[in-house]
N, C-alpha and C positions, 0 to 999 in steps of 0.2 A: 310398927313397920312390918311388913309382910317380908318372907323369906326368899332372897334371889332364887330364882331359875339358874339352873345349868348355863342357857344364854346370857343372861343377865351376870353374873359371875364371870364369866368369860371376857365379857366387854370390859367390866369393870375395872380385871385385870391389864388389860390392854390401854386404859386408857393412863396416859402420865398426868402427873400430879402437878401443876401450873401450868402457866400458856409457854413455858420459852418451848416447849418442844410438843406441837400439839400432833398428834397423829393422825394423817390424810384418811381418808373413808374407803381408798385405795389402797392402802397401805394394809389397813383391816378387813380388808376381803381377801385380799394374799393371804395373812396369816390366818383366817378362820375358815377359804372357800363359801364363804356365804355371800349370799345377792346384799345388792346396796339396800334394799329394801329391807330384807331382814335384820339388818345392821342397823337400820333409821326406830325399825319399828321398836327392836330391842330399847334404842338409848330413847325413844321417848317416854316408855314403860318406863326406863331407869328415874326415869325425870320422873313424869307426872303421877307413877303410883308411888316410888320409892324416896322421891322427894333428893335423890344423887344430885348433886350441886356440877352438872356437866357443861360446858361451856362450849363453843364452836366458832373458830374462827376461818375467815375464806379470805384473807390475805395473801400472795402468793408473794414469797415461794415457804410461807410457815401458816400453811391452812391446815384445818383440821379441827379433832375435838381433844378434849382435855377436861380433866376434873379444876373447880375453878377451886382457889385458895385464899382468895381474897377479895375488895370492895376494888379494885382494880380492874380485876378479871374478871368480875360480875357484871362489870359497866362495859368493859371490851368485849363480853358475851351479849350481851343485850343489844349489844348497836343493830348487829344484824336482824335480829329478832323483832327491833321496832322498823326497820328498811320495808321486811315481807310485809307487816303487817299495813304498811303503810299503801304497799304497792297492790295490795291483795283488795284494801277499799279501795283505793282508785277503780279499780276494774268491775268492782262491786254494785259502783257508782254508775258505772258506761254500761252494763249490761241490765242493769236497772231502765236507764233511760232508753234505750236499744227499741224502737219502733217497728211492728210488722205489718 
């Protein structure tokens, strides 16, 4: 596994350890001053190069991200993850078929 960035270390600090307290994206750009973007880009890095088991939930009033800890919190991180993917064909679908 390749060695965190300064970024990457930073998040990783921030982020809590199960879902009951997951930290909003708002929350993390307070404490770090950084763009939601640089924040997305960082935790996906964390994700797909370093393989960080990070979870995100968008429940209100306990949304946010969180390192997952279990087959629990892997399945409550996934929900939303199969939603985009789903919503992301649909559209894939219609702009596919989209006549000019």
């Amino acid at each position: 596994m390749e060695h965190l960035d300064k970024d990457e270390q930073r998040i990783m600090e921030l982020l809590p350890r199960g879902i009951d307290r997951p930290r909003p994206l708002k929350e993390i750009m307070k404490i770090t001053g950084w763009s939601s973007r640089r924040i997305r880009l960082t935790i996906n890095r964390l994700i797909v190069l370093h393989h960080k088991p990070i979870g995100a939930v968008y429940r209100k009033p306990h949304n946010g991200y969180f390192i997952i800890t279990n087959d629990e919190e892997r399945q409550l991180a996934l929900e939303p993850l199969a939603s985009q993917i789903a919503e992301l064909k649909k559209r894939t679908q219609i702009i596919r078929g989209v006549e000019f």
